[in-house]
C-alpha positions in Angstrom: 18.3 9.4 -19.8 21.6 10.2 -18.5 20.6 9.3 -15.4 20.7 5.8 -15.5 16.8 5.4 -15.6 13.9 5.9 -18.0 10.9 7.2 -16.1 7.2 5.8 -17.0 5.1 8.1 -14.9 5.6 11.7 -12.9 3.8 12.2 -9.7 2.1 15.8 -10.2 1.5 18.2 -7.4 0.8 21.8 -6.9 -1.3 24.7 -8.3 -1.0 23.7 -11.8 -2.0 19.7 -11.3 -5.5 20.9 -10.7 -5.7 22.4 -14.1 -7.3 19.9 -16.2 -5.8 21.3 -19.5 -2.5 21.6 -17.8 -2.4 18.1 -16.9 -3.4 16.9 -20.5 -0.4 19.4 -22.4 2.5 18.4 -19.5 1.5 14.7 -20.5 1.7 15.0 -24.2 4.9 17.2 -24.1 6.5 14.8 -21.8 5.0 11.6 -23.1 4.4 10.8 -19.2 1.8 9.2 -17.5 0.9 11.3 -15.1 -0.4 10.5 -11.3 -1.6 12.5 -8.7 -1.3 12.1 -5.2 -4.3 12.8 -2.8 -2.4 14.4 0.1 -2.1 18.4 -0.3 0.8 19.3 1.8 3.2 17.1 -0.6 6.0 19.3 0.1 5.5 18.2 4.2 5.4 14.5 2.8 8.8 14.9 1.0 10.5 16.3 4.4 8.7 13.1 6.1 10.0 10.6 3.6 13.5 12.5 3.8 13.4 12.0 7.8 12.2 8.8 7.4 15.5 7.8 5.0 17.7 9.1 7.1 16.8 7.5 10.3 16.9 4.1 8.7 20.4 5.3 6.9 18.2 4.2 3.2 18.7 5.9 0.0 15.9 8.5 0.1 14.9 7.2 -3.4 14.5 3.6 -2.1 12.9 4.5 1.0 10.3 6.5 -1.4 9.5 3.1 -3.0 8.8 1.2 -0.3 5.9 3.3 1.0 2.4 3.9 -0.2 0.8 7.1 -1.3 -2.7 7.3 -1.8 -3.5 8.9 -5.2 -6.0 10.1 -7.4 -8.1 7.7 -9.3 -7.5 10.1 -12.5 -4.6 8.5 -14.5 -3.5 11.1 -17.9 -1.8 9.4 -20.3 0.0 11.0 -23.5 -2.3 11.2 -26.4 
């Protein structure tokens, strides 16, 4: 928490967030809710959030709030 910030939920993507199992163990080790967004190419969607930032001179982090990212309907919680 040195950050400033105590995170509630990760967004998941890649490989590994289609692993059922996987999902599960990263939420209980991280005692994270854990979300999944629907669009594949998340790494694409990061560069277009970046761009986007920048061209309104926002804080990429802010900028990332503001917009809407369609997600999975399967929520993992801790157990």
């Amino acid at each position: 928490n040195g950050g400033g910030f105590t995170p509630t939920c990760l967004l998941v993507v890649g490989g590994g967030s289609k692993n059922t199992l996987w999902r599960q163990m990263l939420s209980d080790v991280l005692g994270l809710e854990l979300r999944f967004p629907l669009e594949s190419e998340t790494a694409a969607l990061g560069a277009a959030f970046q761009a986007g930032a920048a061209a309104r001179c926002a804080l990429v982090d802010e900028f990332v709030l503001d917009q809407e990212i369609e997600m999975e309907d399967v929520v993992v919680k801790p157990t």
